[in-house]
C-alpha positions as CSV (number, residue, x, y, z in Angstrom):
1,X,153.8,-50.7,174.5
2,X,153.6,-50.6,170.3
3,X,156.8,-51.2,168.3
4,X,156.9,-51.1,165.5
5,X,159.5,-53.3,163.5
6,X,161.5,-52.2,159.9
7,X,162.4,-55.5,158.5
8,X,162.0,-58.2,155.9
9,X,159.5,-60.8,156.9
10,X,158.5,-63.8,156.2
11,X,157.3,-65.7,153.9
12,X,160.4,-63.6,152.2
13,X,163.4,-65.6,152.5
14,X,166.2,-64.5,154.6
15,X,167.2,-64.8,157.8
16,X,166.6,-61.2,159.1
17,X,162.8,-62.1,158.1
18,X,162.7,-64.9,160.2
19,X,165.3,-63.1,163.2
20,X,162.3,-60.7,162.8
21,X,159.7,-63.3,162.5
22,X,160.6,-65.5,166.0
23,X,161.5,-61.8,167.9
24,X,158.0,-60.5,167.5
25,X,156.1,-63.5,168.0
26,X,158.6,-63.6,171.7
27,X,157.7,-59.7,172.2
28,X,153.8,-60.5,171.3
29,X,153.6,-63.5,174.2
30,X,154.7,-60.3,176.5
31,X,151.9,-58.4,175.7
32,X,153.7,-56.3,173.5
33,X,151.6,-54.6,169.8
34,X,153.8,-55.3,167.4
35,X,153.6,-53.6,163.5
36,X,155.6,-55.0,160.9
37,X,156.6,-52.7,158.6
38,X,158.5,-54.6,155.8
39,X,159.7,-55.1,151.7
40,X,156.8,-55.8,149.1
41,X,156.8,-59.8,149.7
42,X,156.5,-60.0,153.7
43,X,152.8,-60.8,155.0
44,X,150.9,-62.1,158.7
45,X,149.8,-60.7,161.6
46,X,150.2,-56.8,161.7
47,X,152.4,-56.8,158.4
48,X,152.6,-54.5,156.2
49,X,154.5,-54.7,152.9
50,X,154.9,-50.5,151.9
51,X,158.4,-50.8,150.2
52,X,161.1,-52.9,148.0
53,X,164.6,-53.3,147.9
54,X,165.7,-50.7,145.3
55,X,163.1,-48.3,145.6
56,X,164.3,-44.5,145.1
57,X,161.5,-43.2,148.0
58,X,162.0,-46.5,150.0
59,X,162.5,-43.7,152.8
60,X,159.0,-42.2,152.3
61,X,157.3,-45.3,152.1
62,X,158.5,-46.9,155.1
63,X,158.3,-43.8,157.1
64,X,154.7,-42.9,156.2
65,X,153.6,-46.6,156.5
66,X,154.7,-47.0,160.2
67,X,154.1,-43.4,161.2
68,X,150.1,-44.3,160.9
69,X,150.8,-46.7,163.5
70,X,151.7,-43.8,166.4
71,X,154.8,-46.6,167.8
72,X,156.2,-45.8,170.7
73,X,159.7,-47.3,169.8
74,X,160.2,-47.9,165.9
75,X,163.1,-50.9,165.9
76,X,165.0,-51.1,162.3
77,X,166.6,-54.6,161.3
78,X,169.6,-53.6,159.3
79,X,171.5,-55.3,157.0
80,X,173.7,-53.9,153.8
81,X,171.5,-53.7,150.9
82,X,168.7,-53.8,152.5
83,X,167.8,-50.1,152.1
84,X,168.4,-49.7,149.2
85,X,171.7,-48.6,146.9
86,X,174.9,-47.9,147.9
87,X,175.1,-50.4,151.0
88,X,171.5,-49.6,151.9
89,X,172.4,-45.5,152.3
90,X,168.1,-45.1,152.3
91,X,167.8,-46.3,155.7
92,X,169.7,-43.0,157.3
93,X,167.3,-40.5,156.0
94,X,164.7,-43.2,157.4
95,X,166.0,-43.0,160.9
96,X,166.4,-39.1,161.0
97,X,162.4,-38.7,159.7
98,X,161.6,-40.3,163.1
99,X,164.2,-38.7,165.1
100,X,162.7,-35.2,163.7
101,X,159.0,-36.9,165.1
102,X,160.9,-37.6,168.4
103,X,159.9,-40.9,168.1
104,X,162.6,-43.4,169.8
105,X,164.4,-45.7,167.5
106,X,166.6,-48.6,167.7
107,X,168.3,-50.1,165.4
108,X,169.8,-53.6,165.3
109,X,173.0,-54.2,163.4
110,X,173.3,-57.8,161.9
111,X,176.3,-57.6,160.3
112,X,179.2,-56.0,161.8
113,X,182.3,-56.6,159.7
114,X,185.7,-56.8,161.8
115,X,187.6,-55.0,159.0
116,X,185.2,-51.7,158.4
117,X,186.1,-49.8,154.8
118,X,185.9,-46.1,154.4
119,X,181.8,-46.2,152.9
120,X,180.2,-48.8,155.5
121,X,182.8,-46.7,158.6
122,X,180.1,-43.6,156.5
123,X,177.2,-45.1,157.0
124,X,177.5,-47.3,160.4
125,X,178.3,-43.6,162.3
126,X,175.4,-42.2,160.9
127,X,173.2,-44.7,161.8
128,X,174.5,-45.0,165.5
129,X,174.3,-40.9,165.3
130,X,170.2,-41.0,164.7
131,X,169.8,-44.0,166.7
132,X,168.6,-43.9,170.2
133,X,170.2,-47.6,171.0
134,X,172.1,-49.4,168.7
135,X,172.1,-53.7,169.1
136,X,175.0,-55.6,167.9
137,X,175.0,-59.7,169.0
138,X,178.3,-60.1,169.6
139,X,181.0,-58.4,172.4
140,X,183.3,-58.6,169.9
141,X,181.7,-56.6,167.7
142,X,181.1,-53.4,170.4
143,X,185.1,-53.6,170.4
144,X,185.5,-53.4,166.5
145,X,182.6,-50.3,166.6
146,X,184.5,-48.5,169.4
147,X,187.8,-48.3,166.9
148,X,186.2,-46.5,164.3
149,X,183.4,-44.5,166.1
150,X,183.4,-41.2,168.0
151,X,183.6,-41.6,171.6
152,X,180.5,-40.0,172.1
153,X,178.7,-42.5,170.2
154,X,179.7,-45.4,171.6
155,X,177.3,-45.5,174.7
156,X,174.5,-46.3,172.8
157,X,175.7,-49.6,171.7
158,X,174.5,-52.6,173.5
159,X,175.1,-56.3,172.8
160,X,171.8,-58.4,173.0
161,X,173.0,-62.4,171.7
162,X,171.2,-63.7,168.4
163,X,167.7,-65.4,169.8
164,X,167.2,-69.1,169.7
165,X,164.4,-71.6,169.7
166,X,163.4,-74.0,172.3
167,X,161.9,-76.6,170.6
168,X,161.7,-80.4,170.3
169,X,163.9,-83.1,167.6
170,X,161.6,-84.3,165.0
171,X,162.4,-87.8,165.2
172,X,161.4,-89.0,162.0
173,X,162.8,-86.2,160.1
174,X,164.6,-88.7,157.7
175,X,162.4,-90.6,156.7
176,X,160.1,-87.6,155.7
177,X,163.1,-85.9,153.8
178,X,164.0,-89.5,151.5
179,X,167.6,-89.3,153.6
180,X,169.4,-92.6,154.5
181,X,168.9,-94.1,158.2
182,X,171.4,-95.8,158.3
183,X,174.2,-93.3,157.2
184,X,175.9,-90.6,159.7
185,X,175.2,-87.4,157.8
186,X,177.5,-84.5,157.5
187,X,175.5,-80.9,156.7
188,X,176.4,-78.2,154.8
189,X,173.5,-75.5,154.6
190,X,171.9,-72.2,153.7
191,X,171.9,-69.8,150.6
192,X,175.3,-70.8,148.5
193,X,177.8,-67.3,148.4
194,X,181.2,-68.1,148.2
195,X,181.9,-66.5,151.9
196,X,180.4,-69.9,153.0
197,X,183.5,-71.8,151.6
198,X,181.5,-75.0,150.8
199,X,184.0,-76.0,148.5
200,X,185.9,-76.7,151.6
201,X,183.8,-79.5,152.6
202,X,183.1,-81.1,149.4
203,X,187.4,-81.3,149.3
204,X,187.9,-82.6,152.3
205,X,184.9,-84.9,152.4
206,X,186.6,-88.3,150.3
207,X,189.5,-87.8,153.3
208,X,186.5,-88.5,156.0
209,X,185.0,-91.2,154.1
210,X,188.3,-92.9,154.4
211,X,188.2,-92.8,157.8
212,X,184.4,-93.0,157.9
213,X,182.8,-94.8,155.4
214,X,179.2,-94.7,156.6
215,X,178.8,-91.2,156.1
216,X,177.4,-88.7,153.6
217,X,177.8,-85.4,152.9
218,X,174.6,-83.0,152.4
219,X,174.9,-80.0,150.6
220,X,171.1,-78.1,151.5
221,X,170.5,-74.7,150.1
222,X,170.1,-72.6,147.0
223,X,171.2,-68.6,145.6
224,X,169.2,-65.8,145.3
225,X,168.1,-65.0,142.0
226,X,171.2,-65.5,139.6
227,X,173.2,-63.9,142.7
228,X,176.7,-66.8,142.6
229,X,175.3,-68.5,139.7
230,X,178.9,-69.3,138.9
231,X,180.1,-70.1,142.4
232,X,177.0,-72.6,142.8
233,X,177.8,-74.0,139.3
234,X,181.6,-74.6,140.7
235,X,180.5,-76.6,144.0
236,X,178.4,-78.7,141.6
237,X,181.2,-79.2,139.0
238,X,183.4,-80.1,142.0
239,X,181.1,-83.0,143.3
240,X,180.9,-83.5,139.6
241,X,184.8,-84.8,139.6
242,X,185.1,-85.8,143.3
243,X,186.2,-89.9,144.0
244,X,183.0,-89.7,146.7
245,X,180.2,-88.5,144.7
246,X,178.4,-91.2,145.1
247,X,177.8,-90.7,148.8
248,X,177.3,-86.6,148.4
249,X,173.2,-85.6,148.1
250,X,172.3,-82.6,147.0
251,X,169.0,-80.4,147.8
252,X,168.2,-78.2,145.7
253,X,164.7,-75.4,146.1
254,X,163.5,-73.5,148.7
255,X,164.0,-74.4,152.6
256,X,160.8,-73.5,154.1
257,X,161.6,-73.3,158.1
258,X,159.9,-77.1,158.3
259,X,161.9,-78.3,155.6
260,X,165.0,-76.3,157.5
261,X,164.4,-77.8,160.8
262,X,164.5,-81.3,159.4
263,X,167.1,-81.1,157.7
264,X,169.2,-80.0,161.0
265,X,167.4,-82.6,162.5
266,X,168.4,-85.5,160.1
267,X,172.2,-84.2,160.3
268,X,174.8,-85.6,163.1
269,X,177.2,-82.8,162.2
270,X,177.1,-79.4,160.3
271,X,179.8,-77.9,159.4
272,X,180.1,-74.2,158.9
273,X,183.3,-73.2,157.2
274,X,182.8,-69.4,156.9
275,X,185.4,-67.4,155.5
276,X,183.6,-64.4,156.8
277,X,180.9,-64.3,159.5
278,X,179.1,-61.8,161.6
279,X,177.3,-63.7,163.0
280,X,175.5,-66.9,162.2
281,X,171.6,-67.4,162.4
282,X,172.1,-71.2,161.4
283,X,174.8,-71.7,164.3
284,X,171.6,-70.5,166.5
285,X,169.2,-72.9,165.1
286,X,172.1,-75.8,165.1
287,X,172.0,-74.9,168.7
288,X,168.3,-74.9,169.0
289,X,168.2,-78.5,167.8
290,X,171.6,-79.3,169.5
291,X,173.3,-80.4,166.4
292,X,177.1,-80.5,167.4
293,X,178.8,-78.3,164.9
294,X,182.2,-77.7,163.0
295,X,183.4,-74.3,162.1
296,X,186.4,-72.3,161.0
297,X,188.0,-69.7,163.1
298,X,186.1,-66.9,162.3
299,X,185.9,-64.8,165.0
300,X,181.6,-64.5,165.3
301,X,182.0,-68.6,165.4
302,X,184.9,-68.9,167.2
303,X,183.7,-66.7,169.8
304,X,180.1,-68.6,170.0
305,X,181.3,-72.2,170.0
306,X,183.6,-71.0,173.3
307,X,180.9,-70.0,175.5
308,X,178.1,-72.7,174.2
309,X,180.6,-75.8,174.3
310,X,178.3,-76.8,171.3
311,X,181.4,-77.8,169.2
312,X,184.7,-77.7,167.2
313,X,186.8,-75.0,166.1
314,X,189.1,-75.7,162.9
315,X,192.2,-73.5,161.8
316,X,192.6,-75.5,158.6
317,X,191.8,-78.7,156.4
318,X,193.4,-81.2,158.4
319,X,191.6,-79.7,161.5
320,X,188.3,-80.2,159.7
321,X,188.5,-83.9,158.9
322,X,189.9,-84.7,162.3
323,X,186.5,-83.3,164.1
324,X,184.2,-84.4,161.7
325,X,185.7,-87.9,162.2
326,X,186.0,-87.3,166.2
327,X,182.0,-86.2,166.4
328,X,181.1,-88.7,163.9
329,X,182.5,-92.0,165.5
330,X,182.1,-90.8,169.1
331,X,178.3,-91.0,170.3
332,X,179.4,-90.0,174.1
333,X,181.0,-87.1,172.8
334,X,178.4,-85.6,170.5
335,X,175.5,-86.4,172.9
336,X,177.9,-83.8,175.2
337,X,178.0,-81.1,172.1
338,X,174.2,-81.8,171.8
339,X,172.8,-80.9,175.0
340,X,175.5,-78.1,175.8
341,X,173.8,-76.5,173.1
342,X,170.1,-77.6,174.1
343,X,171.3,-76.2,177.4
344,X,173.0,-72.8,176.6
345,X,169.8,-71.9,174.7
346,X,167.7,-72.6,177.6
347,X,169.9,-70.2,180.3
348,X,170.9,-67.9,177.9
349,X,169.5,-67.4,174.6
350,X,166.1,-68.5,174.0
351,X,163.6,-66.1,172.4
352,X,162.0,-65.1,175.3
353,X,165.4,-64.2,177.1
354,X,166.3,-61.7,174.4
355,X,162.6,-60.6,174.0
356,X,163.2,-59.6,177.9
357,X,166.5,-57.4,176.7
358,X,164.9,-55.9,174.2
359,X,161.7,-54.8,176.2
360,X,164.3,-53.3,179.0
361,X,166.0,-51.4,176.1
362,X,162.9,-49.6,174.9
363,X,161.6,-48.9,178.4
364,X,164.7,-47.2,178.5
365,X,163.9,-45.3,175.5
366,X,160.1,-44.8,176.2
367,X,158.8,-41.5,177.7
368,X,157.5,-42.1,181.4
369,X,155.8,-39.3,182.9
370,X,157.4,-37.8,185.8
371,X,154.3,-37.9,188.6
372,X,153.7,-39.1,191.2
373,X,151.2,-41.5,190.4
374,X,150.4,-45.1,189.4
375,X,151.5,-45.8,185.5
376,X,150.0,-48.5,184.1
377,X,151.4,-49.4,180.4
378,X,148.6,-50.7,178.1
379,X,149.7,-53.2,175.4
């Protein structure tokens, strides 16, 4: 079977490249063609940059790039803004050129906001509409798109949990990154938008070190562009003026997926204090690695931490310092929260698992002639 993907990619940075990146490498060990199709940046095996971000005929270009390909499923990555302006409104007239060429597409929805306004309610229902399948990660999130779709819609949606790695600690990833070894390190990571609510952490962190004082808060990540320029300068004016500053450490640059890894891997706790989540690609990897984690009550988190016993949930301040402190000076417990995690990805969630789903959902999709006769499916 060909599919052919519609995505950022790596070495682009953003984590629908690399959801993209570790899905096709799963689909490729299961003798599967893959073509990337993806935004002027993306490059590797069977990648083809064609398009970029704002472009007026990003449409066109995608279309025409992955047409030459003849896939038998196309599979869009969708995220707002994306596809273009106005939420990423370029990728509807994408998905009906291939449903005109009666070529099957799916269409995976990243983000899937529990409160839906009037323009994205617009643009999800056409989507689904000119979708063959649509894949959210989260149950909850099926509920939220059966409220505001037409009943006749909602049949193609089918829930296929964020992917995960199985892979190994790095053992020495401290020494390597200039980190303390002797320290208990609290993480706070990825690109800095003030949905994350880091400034959470950095207020609650001198209340931790009073009842921890061998730890250190690490605050890992950067914006895009000059995207939150003031936000970012407003987490570093508050470790600025906060009494613990001294035991805060800031990286700053780019987090190539090495660099990413060790950083998990050099943390005994991250915390992830969303205000807003969909879903969260660094919960998966802090599962991957089995770093115990502490998160706010959104519901993508929430939801997550339930079924992976992986760690805390938090419904305000006090809640926060209280598990930090509990994972931080209680080895037996987060050697539990570790290998729940470990575990979970292993049964449930491991790249090859969902590389499975997905390869049952485009069978599903996929043509098969009605003989009576052996079919074999070439790669």
């Amino acid at each position: 079977m060909r599919v052919g993907f519609i995505s950022t990619y790596p070495p682009t940075e953003c984590g629908i490249a690399t959801y993209t990146q570790f899905l096709t490498e799963a689909l490729r060990k299961k003798a599967t063609d893959v073509y990337i199709v993806c935004h002027i940046g993306g490059s590797g095996q069977q990648v083809f940059p064609a398009f970029d971000y704002e472009d007026g005929d990003l449409a066109e270009k995608a279309y025409s790039t992955m047409v030459r390909f003849t896939p038998d499923v196309v599979h869009v990555q969708h995220e707002y803004g994306l596809f273009g302006k106005h939420y990423g409104v370029s990728v509807v007239p994408l998905l009906i050129q291939f449903r005109m060429l009666g070529i099957p597409v799916v269409t995976t929805l990243h983000t899937v906001y529990q409160e839906i306004d009037s323009a994205h309610a617009i643009l999800l229902e056409s989507i689904v509409l000119n979708s063959d399948r649509v894949i959210i990660h989260e149950e909850y999130q099926r509920k939220t798109l059966e409220t505001s779709l037409p009943a006749s819609l909602r049949n193609k949606i089918h829930v296929i949990p964020h992917g995960a790695r199985e892979v190994e600690i790095l053992p020495d990833a401290r020494k390597e990154l200039g980190l303390p070894e002797d320290k208990k390190i609290i993480l706070i990571i990825g690109y800095i938008r003030p949905s994350k609510n880091f400034e959470l952490v950095i207020d609650i962190f001198p209340k931790v070190l009073e009842r921890f004082p061998d730890a250190v808060l690490v605050m890992a990540g950067k914006i895009r562009g000059q995207e939150y320029v003031d936000y970012r300068n407003f987490l570093y004016q508050k470790i600025a003026r906060s009494p613990a500053r001294d035991n805060i450490i800031i990286i700053r640059g780019q987090l190539p997926q090495d660099v990413f890894d060790k950083l998990l891997c050099a943390s005994d706790v991250v915390v992830l204090p969303y205000k807003i989540s969909s879903q969260s690609g660094i919960l998966a990897h802090c599962l991957s690695f089995g770093r115990p984690v502490v998160a706010s009550n959104s519901q993508a988190l929430l939801d997550t931490v339930a079924k992976t016993k992986a760690g805390l949930v938090c419904d305000g301040e006090e809640d926060f310092v209280d598990n930090i402190v509990r994972i931080l000076s209680n080895p037996d417990f987060a050697r539990t929260l570790s290998e729940n995690g470990r575990r979970y990805v292993k049964e449930h969630i491991s790249w090859s698992i969902v590389a499975d789903k997905h390869l049952a959902l485009y069978r599903e999709i996929t043509d098969i002639p009605n003989v009576q006769a052996k079919i074999i499916t070439t790669a």
